[in-house]
N, CA, C and O atoms as a MOPAC input file, in Angstrom:
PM7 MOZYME 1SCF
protein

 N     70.18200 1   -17.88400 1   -22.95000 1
 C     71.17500 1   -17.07900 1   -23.61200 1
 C     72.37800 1   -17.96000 1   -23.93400 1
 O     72.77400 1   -18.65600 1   -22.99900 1
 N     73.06000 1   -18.05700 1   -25.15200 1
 C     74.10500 1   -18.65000 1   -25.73500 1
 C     75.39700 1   -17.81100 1   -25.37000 1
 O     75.46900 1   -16.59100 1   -25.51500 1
 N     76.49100 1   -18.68600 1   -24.83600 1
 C     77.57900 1   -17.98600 1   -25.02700 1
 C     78.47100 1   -17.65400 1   -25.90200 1
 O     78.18500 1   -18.27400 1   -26.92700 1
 N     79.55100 1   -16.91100 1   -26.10000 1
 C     79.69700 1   -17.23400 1   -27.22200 1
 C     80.86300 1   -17.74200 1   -27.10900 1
 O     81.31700 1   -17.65200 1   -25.96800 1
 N     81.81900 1   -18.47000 1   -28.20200 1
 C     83.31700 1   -19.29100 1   -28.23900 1
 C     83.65700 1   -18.40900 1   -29.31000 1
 O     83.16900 1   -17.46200 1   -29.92800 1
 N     85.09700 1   -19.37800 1   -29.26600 1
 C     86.28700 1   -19.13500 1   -29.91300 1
 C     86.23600 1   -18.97000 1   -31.45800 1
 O     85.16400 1   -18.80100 1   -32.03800 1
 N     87.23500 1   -19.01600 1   -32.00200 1
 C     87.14700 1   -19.12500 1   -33.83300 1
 C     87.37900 1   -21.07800 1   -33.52700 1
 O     87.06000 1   -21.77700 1   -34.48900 1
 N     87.78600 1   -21.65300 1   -32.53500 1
 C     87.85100 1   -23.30700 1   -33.26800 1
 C     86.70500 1   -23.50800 1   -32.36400 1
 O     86.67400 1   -24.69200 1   -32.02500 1
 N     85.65300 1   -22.75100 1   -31.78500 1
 C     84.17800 1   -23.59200 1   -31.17500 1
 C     84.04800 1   -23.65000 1   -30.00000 1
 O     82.92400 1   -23.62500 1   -29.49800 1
 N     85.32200 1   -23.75500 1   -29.16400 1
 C     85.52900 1   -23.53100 1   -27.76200 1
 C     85.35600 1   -22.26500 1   -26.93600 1
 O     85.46900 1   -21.07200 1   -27.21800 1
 N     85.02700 1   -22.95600 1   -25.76200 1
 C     84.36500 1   -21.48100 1   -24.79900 1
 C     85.50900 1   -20.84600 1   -24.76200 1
 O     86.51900 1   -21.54100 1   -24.87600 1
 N     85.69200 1   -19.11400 1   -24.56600 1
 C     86.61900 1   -18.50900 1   -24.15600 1
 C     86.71300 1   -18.80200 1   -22.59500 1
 O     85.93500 1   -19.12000 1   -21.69600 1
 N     88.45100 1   -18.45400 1   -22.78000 1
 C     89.18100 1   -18.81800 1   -21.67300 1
 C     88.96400 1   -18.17200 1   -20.55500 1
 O     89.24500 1   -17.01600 1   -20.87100 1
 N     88.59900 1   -18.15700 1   -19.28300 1
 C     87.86700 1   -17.60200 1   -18.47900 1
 C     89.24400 1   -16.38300 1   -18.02000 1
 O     90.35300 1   -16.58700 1   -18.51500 1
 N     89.09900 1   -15.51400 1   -17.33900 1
 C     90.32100 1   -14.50900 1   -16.90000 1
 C     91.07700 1   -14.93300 1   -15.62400 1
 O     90.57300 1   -14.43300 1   -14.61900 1
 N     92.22400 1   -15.77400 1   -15.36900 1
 C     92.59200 1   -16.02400 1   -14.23800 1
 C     92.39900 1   -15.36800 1   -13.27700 1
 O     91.94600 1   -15.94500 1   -12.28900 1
 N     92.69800 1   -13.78500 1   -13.20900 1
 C     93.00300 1   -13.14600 1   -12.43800 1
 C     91.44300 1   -12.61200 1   -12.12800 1
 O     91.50400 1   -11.56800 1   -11.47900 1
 N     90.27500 1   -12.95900 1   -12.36100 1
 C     88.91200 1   -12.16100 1   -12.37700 1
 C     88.46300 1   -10.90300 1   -12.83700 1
 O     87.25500 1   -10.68900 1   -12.93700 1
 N     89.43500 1    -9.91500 1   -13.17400 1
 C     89.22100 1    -9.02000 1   -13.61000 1
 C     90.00400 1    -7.97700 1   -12.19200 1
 O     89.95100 1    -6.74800 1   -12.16600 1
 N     90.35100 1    -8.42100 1   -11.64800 1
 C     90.81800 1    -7.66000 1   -10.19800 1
 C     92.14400 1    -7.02100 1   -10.64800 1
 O     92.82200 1    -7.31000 1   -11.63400 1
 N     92.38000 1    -6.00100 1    -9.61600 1
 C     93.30400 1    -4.72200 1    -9.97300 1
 C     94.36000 1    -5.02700 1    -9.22500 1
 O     95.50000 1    -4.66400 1    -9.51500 1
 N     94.02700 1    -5.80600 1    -8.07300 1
 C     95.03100 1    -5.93300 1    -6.87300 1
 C     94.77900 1    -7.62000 1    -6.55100 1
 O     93.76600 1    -8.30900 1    -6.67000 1
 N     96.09500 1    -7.93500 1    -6.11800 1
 C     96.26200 1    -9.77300 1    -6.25200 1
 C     97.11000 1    -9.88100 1    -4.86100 1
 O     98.13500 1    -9.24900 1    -4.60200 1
 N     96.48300 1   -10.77200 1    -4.07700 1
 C     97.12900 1   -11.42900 1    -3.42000 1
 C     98.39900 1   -12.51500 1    -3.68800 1
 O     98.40300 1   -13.45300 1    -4.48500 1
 N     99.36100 1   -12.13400 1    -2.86600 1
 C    100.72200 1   -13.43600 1    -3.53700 1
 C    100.18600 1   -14.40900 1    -4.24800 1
 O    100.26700 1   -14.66600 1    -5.44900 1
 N     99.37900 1   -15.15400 1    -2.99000 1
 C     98.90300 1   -16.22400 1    -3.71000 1
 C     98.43600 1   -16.40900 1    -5.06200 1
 O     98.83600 1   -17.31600 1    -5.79100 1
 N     97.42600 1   -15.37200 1    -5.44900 1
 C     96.90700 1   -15.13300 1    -6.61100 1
 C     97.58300 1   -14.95000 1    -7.75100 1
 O     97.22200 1   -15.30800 1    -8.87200 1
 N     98.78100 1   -14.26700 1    -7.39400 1
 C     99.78700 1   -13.68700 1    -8.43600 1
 C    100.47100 1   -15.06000 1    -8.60600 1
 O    100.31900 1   -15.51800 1    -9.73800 1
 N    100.99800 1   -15.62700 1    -7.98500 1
 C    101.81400 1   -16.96300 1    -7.82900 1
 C    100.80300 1   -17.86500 1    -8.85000 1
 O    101.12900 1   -18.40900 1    -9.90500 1
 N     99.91500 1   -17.85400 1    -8.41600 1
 C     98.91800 1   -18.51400 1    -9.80900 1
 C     98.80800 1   -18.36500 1   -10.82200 1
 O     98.91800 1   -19.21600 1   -11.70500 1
 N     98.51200 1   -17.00100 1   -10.95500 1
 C     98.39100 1   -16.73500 1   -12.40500 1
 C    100.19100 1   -17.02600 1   -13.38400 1
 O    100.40500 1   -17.69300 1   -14.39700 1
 N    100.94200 1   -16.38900 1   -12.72000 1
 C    101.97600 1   -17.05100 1   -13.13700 1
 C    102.51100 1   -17.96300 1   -13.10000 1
 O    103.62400 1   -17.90600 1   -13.62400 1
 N    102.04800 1   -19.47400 1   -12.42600 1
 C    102.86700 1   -20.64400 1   -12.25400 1
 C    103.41400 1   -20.27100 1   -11.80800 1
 O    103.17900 1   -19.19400 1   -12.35500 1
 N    104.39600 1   -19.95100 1   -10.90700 1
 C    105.27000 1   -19.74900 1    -9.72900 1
 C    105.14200 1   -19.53200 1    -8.14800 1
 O    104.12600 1   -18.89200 1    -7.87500 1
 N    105.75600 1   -19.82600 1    -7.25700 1
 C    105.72800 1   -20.41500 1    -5.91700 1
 C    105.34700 1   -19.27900 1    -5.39100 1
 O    104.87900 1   -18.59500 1    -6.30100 1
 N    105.29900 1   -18.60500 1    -4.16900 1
 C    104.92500 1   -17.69900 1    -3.09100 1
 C    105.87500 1   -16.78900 1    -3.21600 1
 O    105.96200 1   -15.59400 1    -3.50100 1
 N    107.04400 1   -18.28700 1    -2.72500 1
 C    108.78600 1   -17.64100 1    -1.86100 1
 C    109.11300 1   -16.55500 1    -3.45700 1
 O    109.49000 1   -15.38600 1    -3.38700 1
 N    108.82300 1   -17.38700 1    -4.91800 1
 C    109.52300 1   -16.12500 1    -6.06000 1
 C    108.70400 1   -14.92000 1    -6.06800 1
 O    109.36600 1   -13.95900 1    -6.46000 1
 N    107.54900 1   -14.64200 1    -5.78600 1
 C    106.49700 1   -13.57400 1    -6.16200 1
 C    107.23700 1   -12.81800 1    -5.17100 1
 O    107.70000 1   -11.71700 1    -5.46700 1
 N    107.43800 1   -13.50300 1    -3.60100 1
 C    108.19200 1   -12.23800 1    -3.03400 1
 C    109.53900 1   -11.93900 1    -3.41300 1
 O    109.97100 1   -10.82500 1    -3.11800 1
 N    110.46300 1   -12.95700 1    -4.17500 1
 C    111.31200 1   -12.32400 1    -4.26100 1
 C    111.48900 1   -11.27900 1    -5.31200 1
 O    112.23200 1   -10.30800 1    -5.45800 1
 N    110.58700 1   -11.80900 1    -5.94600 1
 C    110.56400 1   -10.54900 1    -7.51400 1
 C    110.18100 1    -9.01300 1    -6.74900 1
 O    110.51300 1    -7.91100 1    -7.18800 1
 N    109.47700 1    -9.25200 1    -5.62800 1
 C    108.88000 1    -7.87900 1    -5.12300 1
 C    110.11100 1    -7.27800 1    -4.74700 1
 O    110.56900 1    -6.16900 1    -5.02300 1
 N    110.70200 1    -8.50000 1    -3.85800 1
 C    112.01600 1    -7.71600 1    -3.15800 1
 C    113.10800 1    -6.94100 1    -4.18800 1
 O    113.68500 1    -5.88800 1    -3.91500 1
 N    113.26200 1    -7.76100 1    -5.51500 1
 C    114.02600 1    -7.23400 1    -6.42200 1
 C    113.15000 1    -5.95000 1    -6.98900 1
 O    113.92400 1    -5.11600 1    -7.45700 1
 N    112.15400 1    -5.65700 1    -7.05800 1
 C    111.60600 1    -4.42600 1    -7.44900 1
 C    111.04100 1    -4.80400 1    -8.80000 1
 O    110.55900 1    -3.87700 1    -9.45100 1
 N    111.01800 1    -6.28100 1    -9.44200 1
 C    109.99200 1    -6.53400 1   -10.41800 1
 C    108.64700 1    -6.40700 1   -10.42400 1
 O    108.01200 1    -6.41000 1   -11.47900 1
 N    107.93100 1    -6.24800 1    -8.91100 1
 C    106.70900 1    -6.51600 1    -9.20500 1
 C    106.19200 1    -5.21300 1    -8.09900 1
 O    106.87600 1    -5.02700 1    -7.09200 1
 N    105.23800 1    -4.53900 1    -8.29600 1
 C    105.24400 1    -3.13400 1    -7.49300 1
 C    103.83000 1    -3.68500 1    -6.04800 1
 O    102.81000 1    -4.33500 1    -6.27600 1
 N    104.12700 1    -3.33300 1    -5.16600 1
 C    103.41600 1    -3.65400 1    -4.34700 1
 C    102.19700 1    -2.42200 1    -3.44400 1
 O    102.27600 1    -1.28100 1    -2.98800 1
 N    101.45700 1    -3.17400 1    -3.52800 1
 C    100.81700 1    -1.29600 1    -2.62800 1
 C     99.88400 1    -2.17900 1    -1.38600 1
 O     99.22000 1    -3.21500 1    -1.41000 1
 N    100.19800 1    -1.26600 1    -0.42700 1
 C     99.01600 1    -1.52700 1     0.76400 1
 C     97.76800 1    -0.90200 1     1.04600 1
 O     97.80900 1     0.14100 1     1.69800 1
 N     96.53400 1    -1.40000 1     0.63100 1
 C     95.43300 1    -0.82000 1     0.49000 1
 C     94.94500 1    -0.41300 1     2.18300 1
 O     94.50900 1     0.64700 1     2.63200 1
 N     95.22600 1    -1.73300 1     2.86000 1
 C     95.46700 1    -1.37400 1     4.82800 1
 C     96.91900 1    -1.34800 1     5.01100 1
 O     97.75600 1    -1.79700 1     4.22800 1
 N     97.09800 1    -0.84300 1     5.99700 1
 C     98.22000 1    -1.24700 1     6.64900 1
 C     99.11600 1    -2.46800 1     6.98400 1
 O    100.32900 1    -2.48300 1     6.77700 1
 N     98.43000 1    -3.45600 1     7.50300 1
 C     98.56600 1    -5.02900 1     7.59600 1
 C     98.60800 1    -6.38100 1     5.99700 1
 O     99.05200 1    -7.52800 1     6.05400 1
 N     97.86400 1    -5.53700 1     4.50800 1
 C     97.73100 1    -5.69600 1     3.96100 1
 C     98.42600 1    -5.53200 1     2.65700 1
 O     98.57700 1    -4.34900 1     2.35300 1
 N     98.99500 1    -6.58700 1     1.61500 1
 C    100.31400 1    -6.38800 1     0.52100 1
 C     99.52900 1    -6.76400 1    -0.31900 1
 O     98.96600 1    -7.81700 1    -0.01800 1
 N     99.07900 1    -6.05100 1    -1.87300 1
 C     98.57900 1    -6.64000 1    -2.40700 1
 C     99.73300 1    -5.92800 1    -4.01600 1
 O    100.37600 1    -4.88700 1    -4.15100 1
 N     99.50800 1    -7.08800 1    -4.90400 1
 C    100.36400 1    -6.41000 1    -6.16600 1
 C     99.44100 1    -6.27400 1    -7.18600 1
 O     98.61700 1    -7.15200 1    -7.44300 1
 N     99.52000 1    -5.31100 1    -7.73500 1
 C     98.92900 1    -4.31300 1    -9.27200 1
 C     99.17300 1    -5.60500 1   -10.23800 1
 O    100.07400 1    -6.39100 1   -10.53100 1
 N     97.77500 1    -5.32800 1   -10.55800 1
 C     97.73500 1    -6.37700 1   -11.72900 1
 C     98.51900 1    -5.73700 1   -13.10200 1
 O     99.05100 1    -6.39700 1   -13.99500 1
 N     98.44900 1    -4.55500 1   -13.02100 1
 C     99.60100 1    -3.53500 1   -13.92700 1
 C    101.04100 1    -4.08500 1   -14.00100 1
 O    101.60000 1    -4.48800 1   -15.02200 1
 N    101.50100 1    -4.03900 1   -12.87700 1
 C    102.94100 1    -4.82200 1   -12.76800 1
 C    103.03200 1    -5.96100 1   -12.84100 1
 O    104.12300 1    -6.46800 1   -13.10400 1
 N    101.85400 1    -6.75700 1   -12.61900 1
 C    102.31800 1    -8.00300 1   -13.28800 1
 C    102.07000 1    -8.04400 1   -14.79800 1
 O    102.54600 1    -9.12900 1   -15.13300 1
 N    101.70700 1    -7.60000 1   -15.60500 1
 C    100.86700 1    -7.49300 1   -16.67100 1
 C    102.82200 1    -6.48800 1   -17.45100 1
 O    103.21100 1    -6.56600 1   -18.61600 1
 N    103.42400 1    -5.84500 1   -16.48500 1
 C    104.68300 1    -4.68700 1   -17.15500 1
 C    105.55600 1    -6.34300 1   -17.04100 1
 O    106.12700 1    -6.81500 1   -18.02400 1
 N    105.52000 1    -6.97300 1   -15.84200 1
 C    106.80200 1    -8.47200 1   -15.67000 1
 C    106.44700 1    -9.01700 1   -16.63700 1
 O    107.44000 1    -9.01900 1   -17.36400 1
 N    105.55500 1    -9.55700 1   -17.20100 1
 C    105.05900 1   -10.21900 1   -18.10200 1
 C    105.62500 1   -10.04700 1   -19.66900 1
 O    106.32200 1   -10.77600 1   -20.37400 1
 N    104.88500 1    -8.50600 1   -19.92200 1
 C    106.31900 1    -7.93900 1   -21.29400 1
 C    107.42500 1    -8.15500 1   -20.97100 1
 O    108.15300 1    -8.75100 1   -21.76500 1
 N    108.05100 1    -7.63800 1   -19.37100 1
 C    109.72600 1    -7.22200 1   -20.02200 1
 C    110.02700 1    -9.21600 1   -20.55300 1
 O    110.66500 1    -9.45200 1   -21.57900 1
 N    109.51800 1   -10.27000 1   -19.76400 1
 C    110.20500 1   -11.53100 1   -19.89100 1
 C    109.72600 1   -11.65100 1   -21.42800 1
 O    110.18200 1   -12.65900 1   -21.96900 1
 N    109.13900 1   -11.07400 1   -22.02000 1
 C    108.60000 1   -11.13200 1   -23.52200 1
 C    109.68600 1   -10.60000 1   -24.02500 1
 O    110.07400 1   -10.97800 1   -25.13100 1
 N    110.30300 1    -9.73200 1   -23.38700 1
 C    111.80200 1    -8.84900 1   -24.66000 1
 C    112.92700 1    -9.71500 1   -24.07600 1
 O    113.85300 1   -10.17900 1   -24.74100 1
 N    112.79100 1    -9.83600 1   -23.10800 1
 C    114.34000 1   -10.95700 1   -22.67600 1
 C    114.39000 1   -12.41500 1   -23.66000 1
 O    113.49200 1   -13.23300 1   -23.86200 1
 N    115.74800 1   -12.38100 1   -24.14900 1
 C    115.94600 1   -13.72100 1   -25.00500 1
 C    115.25300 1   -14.64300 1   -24.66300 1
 O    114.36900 1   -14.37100 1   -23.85000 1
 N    115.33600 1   -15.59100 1   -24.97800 1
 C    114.67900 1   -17.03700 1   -24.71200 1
 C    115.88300 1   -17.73000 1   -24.27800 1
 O    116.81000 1   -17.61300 1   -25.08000 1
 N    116.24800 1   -18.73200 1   -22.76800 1
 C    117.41400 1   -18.87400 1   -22.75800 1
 C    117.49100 1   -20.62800 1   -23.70100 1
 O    116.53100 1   -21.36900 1   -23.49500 1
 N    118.28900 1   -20.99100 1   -24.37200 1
 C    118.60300 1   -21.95000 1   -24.94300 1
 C    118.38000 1   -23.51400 1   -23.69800 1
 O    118.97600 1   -23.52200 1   -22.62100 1
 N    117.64600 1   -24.43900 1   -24.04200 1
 C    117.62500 1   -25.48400 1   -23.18500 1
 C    116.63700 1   -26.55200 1   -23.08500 1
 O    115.68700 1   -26.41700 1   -23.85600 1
 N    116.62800 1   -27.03900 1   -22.72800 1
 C    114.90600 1   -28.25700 1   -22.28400 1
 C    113.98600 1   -27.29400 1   -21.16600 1
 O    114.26200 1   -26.38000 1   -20.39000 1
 N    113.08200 1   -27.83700 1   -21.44400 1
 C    111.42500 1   -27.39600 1   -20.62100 1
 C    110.95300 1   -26.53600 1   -20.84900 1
 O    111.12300 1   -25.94700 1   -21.91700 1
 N    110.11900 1   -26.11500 1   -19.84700 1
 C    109.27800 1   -24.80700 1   -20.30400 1
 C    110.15600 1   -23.88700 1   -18.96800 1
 O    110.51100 1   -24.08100 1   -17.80600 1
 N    110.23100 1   -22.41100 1   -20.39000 1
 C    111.36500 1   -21.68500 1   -19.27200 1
 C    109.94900 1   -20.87800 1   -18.31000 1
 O    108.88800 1   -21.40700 1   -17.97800 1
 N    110.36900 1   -19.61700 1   -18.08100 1
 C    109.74500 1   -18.41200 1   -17.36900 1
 C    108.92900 1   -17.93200 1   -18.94600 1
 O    107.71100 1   -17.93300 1   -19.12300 1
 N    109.63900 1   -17.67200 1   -19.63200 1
 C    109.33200 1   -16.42800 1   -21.15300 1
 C    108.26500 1   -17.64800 1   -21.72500 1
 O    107.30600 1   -17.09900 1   -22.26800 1
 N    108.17200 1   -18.92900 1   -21.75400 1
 C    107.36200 1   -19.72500 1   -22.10100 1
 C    105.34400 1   -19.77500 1   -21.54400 1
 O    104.18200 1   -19.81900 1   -21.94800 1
 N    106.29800 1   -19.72100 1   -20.28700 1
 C    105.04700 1   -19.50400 1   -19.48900 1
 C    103.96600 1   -17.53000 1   -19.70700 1
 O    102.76100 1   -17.31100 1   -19.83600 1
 N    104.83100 1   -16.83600 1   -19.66200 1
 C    104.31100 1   -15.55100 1   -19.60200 1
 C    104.36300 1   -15.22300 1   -20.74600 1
 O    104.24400 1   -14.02900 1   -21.02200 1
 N    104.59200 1   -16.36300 1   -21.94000 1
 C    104.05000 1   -16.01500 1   -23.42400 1
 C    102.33300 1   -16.62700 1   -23.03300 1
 O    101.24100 1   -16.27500 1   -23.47900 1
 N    102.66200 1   -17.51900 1   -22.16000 1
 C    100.69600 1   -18.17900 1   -22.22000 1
 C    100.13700 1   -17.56000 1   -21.33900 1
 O     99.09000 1   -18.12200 1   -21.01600 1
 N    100.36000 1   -16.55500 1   -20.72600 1
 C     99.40600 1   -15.55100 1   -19.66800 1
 C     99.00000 1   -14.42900 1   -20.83400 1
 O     97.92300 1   -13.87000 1   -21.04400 1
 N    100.03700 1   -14.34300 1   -21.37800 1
 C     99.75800 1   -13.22300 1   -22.30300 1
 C     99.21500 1   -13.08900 1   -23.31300 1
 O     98.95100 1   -12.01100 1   -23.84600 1
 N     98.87000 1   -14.62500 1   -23.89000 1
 C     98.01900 1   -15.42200 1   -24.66900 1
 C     96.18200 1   -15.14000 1   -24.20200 1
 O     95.12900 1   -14.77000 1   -24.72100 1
 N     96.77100 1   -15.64800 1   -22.77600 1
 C     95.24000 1   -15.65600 1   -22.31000 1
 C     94.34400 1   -14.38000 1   -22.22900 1
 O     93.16900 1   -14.26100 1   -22.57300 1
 N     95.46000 1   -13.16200 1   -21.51700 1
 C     94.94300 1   -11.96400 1   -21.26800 1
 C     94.82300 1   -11.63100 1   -22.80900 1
 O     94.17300 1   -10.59000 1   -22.91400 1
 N     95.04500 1   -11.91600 1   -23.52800 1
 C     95.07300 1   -11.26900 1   -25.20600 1
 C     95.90800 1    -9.92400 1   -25.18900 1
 O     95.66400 1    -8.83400 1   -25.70500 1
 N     96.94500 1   -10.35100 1   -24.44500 1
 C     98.11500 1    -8.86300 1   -24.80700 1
 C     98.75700 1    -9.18700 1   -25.42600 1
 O     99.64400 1    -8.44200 1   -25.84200 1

């Protein structure tokens, strides 16, 4: 069986996140390029929604990351060198095809 690619020939981009509903920090920290310590702090600020499937257990909605993702899409672009935040979660959002 052939797979199929892109419009320039290349395989499609595989789904970072696997298709999963619920992400471990770690996971989330991946898919977005960003560290552990920010995923929690975005939680703590109430950017990113968290649910406990156990008790002992934090996992975040791929929904809310997928809502962080737009709002940094409507926030300006801040003026400067590198690649900002809105740079990066323009290429997640690339990938997911949102």
């Amino acid at each position: 069986m052939r797979e199929s690619t892109t419009a320039k020939g290349n395989p499609p981009e595989k789904d970072p996140l696997d298709g999963k509903l619920l992400l471990t920090y770690s996971e989330a920290a991946k898919a977005l390029g960003l560290g552990r310590t920010t995923i929690y702090r975005l939680v703590k600020a109430g950017r990113l929604k968290v649910v406990h499937p156990t008790p002992r257990s934090a996992r975040i909605t791929r929904e809310s990351l997928e809502a962080f993702l737009r709002s940094l899409e409507e926030e300006a672009k801040p003026e400067g060198a590198g690649r900002s935040v809105v740079d990066r979660a323009r290429e997640v959002l690339r990938r997911f095809g949102l």
